[in-house]
Structure formats: C-alpha cells, structure tokens
C-alpha positions as a printed Julia matrix, in Angstrom:
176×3 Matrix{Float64}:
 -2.58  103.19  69.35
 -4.48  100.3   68.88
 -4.59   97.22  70.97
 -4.6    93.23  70.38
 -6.73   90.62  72.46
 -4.95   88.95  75.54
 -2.74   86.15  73.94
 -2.62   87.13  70.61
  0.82   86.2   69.31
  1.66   84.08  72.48
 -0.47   80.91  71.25
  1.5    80.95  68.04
  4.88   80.87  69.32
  3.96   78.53  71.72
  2.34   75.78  68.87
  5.31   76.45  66.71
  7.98   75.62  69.24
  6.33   72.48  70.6
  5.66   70.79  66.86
  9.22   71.94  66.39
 10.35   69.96  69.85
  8.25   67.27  68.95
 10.36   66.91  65.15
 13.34   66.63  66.87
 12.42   64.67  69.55
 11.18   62.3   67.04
 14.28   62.72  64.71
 16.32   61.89  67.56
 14.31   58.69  68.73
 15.13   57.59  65.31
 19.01   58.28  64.91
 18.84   56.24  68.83
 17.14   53.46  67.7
 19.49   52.8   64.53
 22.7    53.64  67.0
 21.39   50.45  68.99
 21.01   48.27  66.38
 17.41   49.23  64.46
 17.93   49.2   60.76
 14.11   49.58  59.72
 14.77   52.5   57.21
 18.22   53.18  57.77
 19.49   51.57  54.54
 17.1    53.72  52.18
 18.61   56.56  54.28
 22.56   55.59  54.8
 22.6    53.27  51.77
 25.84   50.75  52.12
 27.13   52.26  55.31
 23.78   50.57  57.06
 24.79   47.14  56.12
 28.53   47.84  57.35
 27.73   50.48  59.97
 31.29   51.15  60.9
 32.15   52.66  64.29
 32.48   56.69  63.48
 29.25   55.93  61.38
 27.57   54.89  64.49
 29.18   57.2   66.75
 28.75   60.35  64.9
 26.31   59.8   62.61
 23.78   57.66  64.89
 24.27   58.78  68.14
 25.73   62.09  67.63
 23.54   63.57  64.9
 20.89   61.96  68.38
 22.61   64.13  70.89
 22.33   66.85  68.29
 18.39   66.61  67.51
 17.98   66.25  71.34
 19.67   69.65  71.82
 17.3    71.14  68.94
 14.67   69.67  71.07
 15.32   71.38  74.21
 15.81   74.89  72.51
 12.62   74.34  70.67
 10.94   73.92  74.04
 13.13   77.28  75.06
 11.73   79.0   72.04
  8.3    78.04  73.04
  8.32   79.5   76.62
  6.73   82.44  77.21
  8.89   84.13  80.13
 12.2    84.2   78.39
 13.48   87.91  78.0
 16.8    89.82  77.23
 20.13   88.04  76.19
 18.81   84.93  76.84
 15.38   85.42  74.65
 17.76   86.73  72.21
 20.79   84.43  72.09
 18.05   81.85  71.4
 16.18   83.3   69.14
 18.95   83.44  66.74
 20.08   79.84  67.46
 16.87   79.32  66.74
 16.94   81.05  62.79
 20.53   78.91  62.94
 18.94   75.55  62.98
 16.38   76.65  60.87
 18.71   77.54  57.93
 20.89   75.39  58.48
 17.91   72.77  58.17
 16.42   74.64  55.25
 19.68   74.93  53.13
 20.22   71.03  53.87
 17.06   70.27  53.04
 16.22   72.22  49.63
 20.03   71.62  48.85
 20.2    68.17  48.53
 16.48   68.2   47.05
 18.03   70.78  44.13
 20.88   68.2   43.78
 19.02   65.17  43.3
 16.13   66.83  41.12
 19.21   68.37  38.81
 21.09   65.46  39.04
 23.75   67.82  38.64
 26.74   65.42  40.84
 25.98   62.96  38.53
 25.92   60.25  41.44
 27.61   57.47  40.84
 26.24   53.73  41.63
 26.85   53.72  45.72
 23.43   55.79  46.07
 20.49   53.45  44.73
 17.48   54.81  42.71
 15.82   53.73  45.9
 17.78   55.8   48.54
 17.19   58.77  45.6
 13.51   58.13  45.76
 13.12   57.86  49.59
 15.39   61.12  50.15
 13.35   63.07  48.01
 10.09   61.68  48.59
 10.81   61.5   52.67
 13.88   62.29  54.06
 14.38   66.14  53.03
 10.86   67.0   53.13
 10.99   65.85  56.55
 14.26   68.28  56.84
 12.51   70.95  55.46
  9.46   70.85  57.82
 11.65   70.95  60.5
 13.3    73.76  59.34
 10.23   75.63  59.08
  8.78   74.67  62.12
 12.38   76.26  63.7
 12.0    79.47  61.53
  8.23   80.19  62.76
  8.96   79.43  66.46
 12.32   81.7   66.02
  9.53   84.2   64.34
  6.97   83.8   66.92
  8.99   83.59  69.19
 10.28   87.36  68.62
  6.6    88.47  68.48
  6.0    86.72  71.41
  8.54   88.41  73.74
  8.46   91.67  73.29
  4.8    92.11  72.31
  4.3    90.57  75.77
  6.53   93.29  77.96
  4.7    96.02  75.81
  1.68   94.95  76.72
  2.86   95.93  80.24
  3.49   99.02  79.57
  0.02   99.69  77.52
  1.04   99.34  74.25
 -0.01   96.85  71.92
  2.91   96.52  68.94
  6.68   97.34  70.02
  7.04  100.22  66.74
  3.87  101.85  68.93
  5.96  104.2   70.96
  4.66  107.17  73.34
C-alpha cells in the first residue's frame, strides 16, 4: 500500500476548475457586452448578423449563449470544490465531461471544416471571419473544453482519493 503526500491530487482539481470558471466567466462577459450593444469583435465572429443583429440573434445567441457560459461557470466552480461527494460529485462530474465534449467536438469540428474547406462556404462568411475563427475563436473553444475535461478528471481524483485517505488508503483500486 503505498501512500501520497497531503494534497496531492486536490491542488490539481482545484487549478483546473477555477481557469475553467474563469473561461466562462470571461466568455460570458463577452456574449453580455455584445447583447448590450458592444460590437468590438462581434462582426469577425457573427459576420452579417452583427451589423443587423436581429432580435432571436440577440436573445439567443447574445444573451442566451451568456446565461449558458454563466451556468458553465458556476459548475466549474462546483467541479473545483473539494467537499462535494456522492450523487452530487457525480452528477457533476459527468456534466462536467458534457461541456467538455460538447466544447471539444465544436471546437475541432468547425476547425476540421474550415481547414478542409469541405462546405465549400459560400460568400456570407468573409476570409476574415475564416481567419479569426481559426486563428481565435475555436482555439479559444478548445481550451475551454480542455480546461472542463481536466477539472471533470481531477475532479474524480480529487473526490474519492480524498475519502480514501480517511480510511488509510492512498489510491481507491488499493483495497484491504
């Protein structure tokens, strides 16, 4: 049986579900201040629907995709706590791998599609919005999505490595 320093494991989750709180925060303050009227970026990243910005674009795709990042936000900061256990632990945990494939296959998707250029876009997305969404945009996506999966990872390390520890054993396949 052998046995880890105090707080190994616990640090990591911990790191990986604040930086993954602080992308969506941040993703969020973004998709707020274009729902109030900002437009600094928005047109590399909506293309013509930021110069017409019609009311379901701004409802759903401004402030709701907000609400959205805002609700990654807070179960980042869940994945990141330390004293979550059973259902709960678990039930976020795997909301957690959720957002982080569903982030991943967004992100490397569209990156696949515009690298292939197999849609063959036609002339309503700009070399420019192609450039900025593959130079910015998904990457950004895609970091995110990591940061998700490693807190979701951590976070599983984390928990139960942390009530074994209580009972004296330092890795939850070490059973007596």
């Amino acid at each position: 049986m052998s046995r880890e320093p105090e707080g190994t494991g616990s640090g990591s989750a911990s790191l990986w579900g604040r930086i993954a709180c602080l992308w969506a925060a941040a993703f969020a303050g973004l998709h707020f201040y274009w729902a109030v009227g900002g437009d600094v970026g928005l047109s590399i990243s909506a293309g013509p629907l930021a110069a017409e910005r019609p009311l379901w674009f701004v409802v759903a795709a401004l402030w709701g995709v907000g609400a959205l990042c805002l609700l990654g936000a807070l179960l980042a900061w869940l994945l990141a706590r330390p004293g979550l256990r059973g259902v709960p632990a678990l039930l976020v945990r795997w909301l957690g791998w959720g957002v982080s494939a569903l982030l991943l296959v967004r992100g490397v998707g569209i990156e696949v599609l515009l690298l292939t250029d197999t849609t063959h876009l036609d002339t309503s997305v700009s070399e420019e919005q192609r450039a900025w969404t593959l130079a910015l945009w998904n990457p950004w996506i895609i970091a995110g999505g990591l940061a998700f999966g490693l807190a979701a990872l951590r976070s599983r390390r984390h928990t139960f490595v942390g009530a074994d520890r209580r009972r004296g054993l330092a890795d939850p396949s070490d059973t007596p």
